[in-house]
Biotite code that builds the C-alpha atoms (Angstrom):
import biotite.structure as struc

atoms = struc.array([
    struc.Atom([147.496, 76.910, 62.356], chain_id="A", res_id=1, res_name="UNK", atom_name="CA", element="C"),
    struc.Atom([145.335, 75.476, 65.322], chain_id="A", res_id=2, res_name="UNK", atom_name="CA", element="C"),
    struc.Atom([148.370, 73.323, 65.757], chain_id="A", res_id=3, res_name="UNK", atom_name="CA", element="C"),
    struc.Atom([150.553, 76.054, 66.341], chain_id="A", res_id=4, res_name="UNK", atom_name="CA", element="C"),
    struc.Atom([148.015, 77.828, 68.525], chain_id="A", res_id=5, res_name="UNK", atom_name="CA", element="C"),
    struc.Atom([147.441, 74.771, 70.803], chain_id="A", res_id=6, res_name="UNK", atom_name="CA", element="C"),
    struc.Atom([151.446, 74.022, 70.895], chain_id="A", res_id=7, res_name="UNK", atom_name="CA", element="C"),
    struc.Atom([151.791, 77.956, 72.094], chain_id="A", res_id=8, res_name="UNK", atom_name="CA", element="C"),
    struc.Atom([148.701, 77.473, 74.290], chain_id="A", res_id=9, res_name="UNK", atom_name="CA", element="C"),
    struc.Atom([150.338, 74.015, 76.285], chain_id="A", res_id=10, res_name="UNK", atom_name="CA", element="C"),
    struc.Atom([153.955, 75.845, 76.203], chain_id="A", res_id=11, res_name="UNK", atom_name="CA", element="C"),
    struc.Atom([152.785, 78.783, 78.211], chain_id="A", res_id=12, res_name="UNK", atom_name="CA", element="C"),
    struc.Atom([150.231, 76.427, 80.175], chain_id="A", res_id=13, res_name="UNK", atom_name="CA", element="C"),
    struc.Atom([153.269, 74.572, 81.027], chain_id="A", res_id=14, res_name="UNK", atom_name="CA", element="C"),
    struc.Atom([155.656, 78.095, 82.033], chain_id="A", res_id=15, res_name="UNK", atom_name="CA", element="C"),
    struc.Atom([152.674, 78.990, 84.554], chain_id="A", res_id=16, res_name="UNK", atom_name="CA", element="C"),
    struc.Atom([152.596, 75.895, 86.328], chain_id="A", res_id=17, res_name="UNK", atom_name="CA", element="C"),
    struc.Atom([155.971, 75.835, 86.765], chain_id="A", res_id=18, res_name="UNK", atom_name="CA", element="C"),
    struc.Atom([155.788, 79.554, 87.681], chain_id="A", res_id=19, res_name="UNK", atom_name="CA", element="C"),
    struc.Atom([153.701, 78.027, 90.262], chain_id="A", res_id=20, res_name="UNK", atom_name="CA", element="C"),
    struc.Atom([155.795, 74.944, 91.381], chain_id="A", res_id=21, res_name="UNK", atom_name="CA", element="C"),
    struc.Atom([158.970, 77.301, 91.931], chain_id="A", res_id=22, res_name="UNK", atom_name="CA", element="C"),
    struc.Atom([157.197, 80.465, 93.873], chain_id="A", res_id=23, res_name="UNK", atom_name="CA", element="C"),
    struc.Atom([155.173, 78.478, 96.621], chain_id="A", res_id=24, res_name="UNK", atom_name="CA", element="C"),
    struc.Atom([156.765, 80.632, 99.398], chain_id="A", res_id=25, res_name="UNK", atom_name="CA", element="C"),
    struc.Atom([153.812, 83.006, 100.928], chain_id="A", res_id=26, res_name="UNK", atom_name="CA", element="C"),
    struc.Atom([153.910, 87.014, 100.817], chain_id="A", res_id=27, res_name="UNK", atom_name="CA", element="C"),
    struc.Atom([152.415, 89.202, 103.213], chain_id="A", res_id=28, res_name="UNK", atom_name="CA", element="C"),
    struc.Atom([150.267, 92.293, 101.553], chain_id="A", res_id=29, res_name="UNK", atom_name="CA", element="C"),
    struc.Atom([149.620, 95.327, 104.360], chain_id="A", res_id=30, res_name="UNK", atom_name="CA", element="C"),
    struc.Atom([146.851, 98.042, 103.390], chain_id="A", res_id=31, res_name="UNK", atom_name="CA", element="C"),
    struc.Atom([146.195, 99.782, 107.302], chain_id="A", res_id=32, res_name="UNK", atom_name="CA", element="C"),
    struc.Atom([145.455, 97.200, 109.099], chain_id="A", res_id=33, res_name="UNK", atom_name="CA", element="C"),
    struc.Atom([144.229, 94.500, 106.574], chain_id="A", res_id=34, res_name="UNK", atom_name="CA", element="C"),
    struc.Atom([146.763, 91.890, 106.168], chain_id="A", res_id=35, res_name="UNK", atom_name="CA", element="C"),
    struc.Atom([146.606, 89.072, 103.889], chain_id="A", res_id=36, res_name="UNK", atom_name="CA", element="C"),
    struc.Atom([149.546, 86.167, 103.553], chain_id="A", res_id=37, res_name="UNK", atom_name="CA", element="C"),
    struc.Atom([148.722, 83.898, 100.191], chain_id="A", res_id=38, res_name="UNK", atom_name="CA", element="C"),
    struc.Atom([151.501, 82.385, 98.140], chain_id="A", res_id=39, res_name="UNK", atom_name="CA", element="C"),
    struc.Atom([153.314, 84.361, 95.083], chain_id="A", res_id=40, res_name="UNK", atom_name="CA", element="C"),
    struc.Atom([151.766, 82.228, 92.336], chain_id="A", res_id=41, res_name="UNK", atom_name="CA", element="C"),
    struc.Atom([148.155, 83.053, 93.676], chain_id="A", res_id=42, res_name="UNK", atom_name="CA", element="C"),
    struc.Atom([148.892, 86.519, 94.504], chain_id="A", res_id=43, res_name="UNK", atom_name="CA", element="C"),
    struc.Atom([150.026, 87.064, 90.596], chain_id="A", res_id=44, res_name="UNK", atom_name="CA", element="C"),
    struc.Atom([146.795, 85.144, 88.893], chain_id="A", res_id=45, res_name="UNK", atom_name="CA", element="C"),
    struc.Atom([145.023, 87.842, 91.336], chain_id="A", res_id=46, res_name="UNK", atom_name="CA", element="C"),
    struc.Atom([146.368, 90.421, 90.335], chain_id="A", res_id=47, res_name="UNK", atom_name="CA", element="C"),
    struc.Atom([146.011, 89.389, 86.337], chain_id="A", res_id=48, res_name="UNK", atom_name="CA", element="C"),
    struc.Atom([142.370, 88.256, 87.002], chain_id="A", res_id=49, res_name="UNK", atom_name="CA", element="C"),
    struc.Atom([141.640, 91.619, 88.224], chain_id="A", res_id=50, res_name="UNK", atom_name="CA", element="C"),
    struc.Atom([144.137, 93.693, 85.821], chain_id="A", res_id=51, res_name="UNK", atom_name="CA", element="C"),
    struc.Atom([141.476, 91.724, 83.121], chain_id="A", res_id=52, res_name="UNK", atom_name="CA", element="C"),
    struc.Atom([138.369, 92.682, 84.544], chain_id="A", res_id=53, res_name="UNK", atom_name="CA", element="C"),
    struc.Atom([139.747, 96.716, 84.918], chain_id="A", res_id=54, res_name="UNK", atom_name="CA", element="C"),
    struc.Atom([140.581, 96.393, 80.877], chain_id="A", res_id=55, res_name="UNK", atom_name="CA", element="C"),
    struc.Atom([137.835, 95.224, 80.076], chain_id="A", res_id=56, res_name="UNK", atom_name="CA", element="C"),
    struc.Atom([135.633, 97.809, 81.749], chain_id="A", res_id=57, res_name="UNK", atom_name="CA", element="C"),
    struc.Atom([137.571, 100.350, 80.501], chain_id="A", res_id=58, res_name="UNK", atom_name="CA", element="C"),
    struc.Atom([137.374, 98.886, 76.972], chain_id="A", res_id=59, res_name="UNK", atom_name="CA", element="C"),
    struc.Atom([134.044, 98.890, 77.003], chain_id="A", res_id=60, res_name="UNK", atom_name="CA", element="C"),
    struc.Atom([133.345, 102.500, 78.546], chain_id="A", res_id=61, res_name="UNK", atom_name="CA", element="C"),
    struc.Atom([135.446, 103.555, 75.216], chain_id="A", res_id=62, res_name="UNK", atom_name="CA", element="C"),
    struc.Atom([133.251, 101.059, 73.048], chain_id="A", res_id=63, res_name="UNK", atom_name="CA", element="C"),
    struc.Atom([130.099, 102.209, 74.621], chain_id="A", res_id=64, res_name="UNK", atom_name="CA", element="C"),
    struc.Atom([131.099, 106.181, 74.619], chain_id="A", res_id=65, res_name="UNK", atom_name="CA", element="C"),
    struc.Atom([132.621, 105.498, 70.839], chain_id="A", res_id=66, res_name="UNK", atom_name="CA", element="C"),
    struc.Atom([128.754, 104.394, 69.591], chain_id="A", res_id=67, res_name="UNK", atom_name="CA", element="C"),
    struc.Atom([127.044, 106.951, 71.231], chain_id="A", res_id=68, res_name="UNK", atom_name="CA", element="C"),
    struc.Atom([129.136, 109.645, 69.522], chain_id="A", res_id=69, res_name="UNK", atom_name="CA", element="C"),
    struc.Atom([129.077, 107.850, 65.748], chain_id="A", res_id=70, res_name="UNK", atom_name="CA", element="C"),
    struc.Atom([125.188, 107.540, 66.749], chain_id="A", res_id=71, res_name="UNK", atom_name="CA", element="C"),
    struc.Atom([124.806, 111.023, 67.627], chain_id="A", res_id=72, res_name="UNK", atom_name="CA", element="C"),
    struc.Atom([126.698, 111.854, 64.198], chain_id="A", res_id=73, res_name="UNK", atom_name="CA", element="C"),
    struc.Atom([124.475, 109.826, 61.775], chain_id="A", res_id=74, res_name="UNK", atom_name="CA", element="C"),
    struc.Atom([121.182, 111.101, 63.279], chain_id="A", res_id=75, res_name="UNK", atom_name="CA", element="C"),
    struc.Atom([122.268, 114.619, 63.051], chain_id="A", res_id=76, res_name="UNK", atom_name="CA", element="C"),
    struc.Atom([124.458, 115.034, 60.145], chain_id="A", res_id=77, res_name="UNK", atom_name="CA", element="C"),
    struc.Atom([123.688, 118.577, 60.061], chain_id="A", res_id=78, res_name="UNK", atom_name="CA", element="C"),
    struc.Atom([125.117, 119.263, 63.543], chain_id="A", res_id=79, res_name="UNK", atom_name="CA", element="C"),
    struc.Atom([128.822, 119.255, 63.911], chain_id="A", res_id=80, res_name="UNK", atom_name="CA", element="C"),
])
């Protein structure tokens, strides 16, 4: 099974690089009067890095807000 999981791990290793090699033309992003030119490939790993970091806040605001509500419920059983 780690076999598997390292062959799926170097196949899409190997589709991002070449994501890479193939989009190294540069985009322009406009917000007012910011500008900032960076290549596509960068741009997308961006983009993912902070899509991540949004999930995972948001995950665990629902974790944290989850166990405050199931603590709430088993000190006061009697409240519902």
């Amino acid at each position: 099974m780690r076999f598997l999981a390292f062959l799926i791990f170097l196949l899409v290793t190997g589709v991002i690089v070449l994501f890479a090699i193939e989009n190294r033309h540069e985009v322009t992003l406009t917000f007012y009067d910011w500008k900032v030119t960076a290549p596509v490939a960068a741009l997308v790993g961006v983009v993912y890095l902070l899509g991540m970091f949004t999930g995972w806040s948001v995950i665990g605001l629902l974790r944290r807000s989850f166990d405050r509500a199931t603590e709430f419920n088993e000190r006061h059983p009697a409240v519902r």
